[in-house]
Structure formats: structure tokens, C-alpha cells
N, CA and C atoms as an extended XYZ file, in Angstrom:
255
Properties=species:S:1:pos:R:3:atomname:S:1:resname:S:1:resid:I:1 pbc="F F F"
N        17.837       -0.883      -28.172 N   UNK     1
C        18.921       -1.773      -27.814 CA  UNK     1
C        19.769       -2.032      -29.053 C   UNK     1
N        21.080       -2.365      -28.841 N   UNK     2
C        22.196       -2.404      -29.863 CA  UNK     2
C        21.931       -3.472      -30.574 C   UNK     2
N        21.570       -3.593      -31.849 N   UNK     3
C        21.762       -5.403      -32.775 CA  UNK     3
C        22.793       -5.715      -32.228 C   UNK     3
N        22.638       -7.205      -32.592 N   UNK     4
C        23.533       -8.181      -32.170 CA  UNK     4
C        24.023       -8.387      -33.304 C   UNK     4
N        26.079       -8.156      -32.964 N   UNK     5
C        26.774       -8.071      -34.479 CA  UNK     5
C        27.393       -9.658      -33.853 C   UNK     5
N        27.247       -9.970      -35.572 N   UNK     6
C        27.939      -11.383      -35.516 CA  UNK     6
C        29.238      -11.295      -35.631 C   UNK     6
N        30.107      -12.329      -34.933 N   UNK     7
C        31.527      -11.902      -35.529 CA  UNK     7
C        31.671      -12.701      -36.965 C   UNK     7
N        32.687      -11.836      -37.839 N   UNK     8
C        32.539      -11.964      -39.484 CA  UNK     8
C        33.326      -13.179      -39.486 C   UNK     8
N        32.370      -14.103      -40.134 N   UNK     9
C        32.827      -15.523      -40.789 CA  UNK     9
C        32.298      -16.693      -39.942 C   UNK     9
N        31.550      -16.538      -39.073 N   UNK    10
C        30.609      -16.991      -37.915 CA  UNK    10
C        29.770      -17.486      -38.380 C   UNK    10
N        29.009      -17.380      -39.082 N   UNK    11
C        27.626      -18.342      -39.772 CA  UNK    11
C        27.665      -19.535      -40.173 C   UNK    11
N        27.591      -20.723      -38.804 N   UNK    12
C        27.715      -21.701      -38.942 CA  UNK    12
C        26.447      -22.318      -38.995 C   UNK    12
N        26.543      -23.810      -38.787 N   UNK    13
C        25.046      -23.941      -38.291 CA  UNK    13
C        24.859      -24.202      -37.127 C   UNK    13
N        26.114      -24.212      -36.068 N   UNK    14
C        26.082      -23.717      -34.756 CA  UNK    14
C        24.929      -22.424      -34.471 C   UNK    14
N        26.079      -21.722      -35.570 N   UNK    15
C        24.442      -19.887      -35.469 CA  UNK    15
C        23.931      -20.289      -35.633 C   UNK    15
N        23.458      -20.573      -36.695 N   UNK    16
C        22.154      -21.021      -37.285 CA  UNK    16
C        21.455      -21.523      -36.324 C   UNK    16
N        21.489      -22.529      -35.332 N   UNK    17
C        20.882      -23.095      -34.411 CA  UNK    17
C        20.584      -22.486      -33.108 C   UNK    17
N        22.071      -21.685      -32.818 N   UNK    18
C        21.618      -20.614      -31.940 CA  UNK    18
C        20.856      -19.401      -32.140 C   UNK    18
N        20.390      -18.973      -33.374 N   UNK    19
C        19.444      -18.197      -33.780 CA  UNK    19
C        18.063      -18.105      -33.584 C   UNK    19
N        18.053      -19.955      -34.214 N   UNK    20
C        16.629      -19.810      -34.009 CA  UNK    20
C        15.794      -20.666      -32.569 C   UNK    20
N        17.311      -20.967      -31.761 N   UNK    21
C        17.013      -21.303      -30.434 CA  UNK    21
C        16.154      -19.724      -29.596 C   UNK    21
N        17.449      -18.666      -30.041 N   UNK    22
C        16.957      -17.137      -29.354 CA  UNK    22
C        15.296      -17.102      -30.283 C   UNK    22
N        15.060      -17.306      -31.150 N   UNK    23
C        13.650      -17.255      -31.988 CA  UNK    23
C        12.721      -17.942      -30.720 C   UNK    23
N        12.762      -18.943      -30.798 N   UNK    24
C        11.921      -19.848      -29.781 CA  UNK    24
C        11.620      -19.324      -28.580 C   UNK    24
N        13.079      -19.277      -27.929 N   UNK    25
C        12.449      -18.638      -26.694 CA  UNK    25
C        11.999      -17.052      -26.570 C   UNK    25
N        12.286      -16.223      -27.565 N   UNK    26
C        11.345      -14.911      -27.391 CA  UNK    26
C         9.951      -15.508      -27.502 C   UNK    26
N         9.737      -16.348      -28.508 N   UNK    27
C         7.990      -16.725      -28.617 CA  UNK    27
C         7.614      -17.561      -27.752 C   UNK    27
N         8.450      -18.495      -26.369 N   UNK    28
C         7.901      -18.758      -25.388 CA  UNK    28
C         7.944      -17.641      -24.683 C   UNK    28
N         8.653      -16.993      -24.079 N   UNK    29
C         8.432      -15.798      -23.423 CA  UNK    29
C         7.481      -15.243      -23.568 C   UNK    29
N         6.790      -14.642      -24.552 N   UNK    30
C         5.888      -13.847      -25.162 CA  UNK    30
C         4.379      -14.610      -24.787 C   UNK    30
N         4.758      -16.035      -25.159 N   UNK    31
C         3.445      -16.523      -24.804 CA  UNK    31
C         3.079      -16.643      -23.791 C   UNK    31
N         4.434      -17.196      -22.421 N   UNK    32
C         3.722      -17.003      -21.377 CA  UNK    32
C         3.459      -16.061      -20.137 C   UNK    32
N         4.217      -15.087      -20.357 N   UNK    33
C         3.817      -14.146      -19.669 CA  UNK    33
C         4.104      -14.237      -18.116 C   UNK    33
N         3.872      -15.423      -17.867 N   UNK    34
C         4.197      -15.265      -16.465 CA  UNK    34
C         5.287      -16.751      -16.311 C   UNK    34
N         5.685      -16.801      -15.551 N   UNK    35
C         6.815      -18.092      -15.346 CA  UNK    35
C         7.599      -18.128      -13.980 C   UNK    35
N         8.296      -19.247      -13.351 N   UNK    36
C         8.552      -19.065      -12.100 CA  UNK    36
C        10.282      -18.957      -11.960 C   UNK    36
N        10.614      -18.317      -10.914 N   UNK    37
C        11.938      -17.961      -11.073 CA  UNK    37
C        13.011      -18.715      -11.979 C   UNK    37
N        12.763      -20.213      -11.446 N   UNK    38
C        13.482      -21.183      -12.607 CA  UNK    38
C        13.533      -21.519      -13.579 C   UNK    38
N        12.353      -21.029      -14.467 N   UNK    39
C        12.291      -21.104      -15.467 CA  UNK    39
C        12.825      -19.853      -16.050 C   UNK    39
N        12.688      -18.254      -15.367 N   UNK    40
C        13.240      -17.342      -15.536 CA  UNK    40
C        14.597      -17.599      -15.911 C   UNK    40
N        15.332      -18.251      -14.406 N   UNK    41
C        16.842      -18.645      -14.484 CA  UNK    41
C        17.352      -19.630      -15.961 C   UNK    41
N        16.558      -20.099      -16.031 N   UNK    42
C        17.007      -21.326      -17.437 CA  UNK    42
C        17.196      -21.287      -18.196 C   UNK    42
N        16.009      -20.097      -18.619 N   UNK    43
C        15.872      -19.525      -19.949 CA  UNK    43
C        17.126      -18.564      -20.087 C   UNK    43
N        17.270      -17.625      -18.970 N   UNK    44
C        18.331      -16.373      -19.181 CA  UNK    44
C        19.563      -17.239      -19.614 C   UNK    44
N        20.008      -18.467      -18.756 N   UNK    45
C        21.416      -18.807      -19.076 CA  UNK    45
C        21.420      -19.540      -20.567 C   UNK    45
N        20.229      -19.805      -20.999 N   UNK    46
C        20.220      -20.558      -22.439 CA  UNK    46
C        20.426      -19.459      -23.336 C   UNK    46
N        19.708      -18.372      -22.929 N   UNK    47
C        19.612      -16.695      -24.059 CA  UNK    47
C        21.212      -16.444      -24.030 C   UNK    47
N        21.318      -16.080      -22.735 N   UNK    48
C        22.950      -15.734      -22.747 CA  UNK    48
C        23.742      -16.530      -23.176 C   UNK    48
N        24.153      -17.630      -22.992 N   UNK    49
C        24.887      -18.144      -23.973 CA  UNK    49
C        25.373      -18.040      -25.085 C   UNK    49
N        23.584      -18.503      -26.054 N   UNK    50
C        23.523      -18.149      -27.280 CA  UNK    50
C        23.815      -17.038      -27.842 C   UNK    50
N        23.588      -15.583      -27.239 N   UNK    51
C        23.899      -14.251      -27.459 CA  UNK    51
C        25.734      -14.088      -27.589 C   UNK    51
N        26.208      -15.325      -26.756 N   UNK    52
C        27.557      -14.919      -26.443 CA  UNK    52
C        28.548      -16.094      -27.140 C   UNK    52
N        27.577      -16.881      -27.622 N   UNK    53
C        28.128      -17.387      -28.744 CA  UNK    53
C        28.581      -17.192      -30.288 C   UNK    53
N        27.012      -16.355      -30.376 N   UNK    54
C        27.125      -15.510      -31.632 CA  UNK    54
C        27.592      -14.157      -31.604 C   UNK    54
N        28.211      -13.446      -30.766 N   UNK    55
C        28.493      -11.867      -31.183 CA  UNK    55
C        29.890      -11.904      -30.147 C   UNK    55
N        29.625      -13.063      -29.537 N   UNK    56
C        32.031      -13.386      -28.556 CA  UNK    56
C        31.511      -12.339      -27.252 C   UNK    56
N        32.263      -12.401      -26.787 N   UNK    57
C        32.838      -12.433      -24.885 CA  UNK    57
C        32.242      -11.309      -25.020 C   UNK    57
N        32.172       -9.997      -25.943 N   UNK    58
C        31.873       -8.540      -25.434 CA  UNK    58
C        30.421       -8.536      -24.787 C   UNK    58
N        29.815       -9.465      -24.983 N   UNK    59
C        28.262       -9.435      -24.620 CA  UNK    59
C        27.833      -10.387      -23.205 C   UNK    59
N        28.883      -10.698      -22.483 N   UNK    60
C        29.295      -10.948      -21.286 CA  UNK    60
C        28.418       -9.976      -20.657 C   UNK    60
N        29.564       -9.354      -20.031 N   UNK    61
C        28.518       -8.257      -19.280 CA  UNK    61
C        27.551       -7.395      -19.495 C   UNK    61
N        26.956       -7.475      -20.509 N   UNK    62
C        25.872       -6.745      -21.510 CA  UNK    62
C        24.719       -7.960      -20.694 C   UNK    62
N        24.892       -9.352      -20.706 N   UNK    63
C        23.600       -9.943      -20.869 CA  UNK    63
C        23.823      -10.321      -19.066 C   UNK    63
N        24.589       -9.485      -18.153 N   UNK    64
C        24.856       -9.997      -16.644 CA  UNK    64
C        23.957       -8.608      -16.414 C   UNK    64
N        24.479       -6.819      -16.907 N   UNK    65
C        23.865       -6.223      -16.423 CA  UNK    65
C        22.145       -5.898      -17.067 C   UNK    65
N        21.810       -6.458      -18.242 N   UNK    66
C        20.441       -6.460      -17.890 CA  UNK    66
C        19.973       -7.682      -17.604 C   UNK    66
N        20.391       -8.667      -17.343 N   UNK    67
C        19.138       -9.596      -16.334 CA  UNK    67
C        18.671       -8.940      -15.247 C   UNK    67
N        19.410       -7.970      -14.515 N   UNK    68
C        19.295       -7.016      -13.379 CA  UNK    68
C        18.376       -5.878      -13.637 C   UNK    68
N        18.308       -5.643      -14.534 N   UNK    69
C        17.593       -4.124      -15.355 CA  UNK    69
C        16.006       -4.389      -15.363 C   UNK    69
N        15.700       -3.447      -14.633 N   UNK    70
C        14.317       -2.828      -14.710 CA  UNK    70
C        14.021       -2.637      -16.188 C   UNK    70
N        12.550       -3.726      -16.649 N   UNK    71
C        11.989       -3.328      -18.134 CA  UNK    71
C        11.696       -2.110      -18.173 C   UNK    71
N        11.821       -0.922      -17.143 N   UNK    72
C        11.110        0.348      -18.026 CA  UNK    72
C        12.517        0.949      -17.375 C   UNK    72
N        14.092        0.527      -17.790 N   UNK    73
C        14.743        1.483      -17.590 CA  UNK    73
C        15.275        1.974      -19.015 C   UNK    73
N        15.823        3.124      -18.714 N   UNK    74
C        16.480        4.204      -19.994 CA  UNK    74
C        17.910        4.191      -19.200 C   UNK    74
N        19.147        4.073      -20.136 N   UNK    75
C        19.904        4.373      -19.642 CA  UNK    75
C        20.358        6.022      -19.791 C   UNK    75
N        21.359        6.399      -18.766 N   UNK    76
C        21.757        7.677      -19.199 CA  UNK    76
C        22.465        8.287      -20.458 C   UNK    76
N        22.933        7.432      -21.233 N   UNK    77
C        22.907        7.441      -22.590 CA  UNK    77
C        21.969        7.560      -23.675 C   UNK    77
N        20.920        6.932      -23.416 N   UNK    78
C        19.653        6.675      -24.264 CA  UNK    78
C        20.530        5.565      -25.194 C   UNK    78
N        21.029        4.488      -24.732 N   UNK    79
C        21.163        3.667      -26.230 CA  UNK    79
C        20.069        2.549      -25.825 C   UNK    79
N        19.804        2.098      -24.226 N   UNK    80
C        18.981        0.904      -24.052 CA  UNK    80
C        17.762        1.535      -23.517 C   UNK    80
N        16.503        1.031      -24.333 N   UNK    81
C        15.362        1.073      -23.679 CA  UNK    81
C        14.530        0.041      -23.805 C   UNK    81
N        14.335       -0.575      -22.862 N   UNK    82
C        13.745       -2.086      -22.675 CA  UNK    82
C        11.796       -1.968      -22.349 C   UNK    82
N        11.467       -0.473      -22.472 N   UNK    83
C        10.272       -0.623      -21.795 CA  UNK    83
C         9.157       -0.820      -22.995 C   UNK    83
N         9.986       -1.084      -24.085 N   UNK    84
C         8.950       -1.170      -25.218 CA  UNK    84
C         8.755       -2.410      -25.793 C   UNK    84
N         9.585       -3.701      -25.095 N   UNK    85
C        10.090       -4.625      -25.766 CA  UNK    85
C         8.708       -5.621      -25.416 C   UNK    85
């Protein structure tokens, strides 16, 4: 999957906060493994946000079409592969 580019001169402590908000919730994710749709839903719109706070609008539809995405898809490109994550 593509890093997430910051836009240049962006490192606020807005980022900063949205950074280590995305920190947190990969390590809740991770821990729990299982979770119920709403919490699914809560989390995605808190990730997305933050993702689209720090790198601007292009990551819009980046974080709409994989909430949809199968973890073991490849795209026909080979740039996203989610089945390792």
C-alpha cells in the first residue's frame, strides 16, 4: 500500500495528534480482533478522517474504496495488497 504523503508544511500538532490517534487505533484493532459492525463503522470514520486530514481530499476515495475491499485483495496493478497487513 502507498505511504501516506503529508502535505508539505502540515506538521502541526493537529498531525501530530492525528498520528498518533491512527497509532492507537491500529493497536486497538490488532488487539481485538473481532468487533461489531459499529464499532467497525466508528473506527473507519475516525481512521478516515485522520488519513484525510493529514495527506488532503486525494485520499477520499482511497479510504471509501477500501473499506469495501476484500483483505486478501491484489489489485490489477499490484500497488495494494492488504492480505499481509
Amino acid at each position: 500500500m502507498a505511504p501516506l504523503l503529508l502535505k508539505k508544511g502540515s506538521l502541526s500538532s493537529t498531525s501530530v495528534r492525528d498520528m498518533l490517534h491512527l497509532l492507537m487505533c491500529r493497536n486497538e484493532i490488532t488487539a481485538l480482533r473481532k468487533y461489531s459492525m459499529d464499532t467497525f463503522e466508528h473506527r473507519w470514520e475516525s481512521i478516515s478522517e485522520a488519513i484525510i486530514r493529514l495527506g488532503g481530499d486525494v485520499y477520499i476515495s482511497l479510504c471509501r474504496e477500501l473499506k469495501m475491499t476484500p483483505l486478501d485483495y491484489i489489485d490489477p496493478d499490484d500497488k495494494i495488497f492488504l492480505g499481509d497487513m
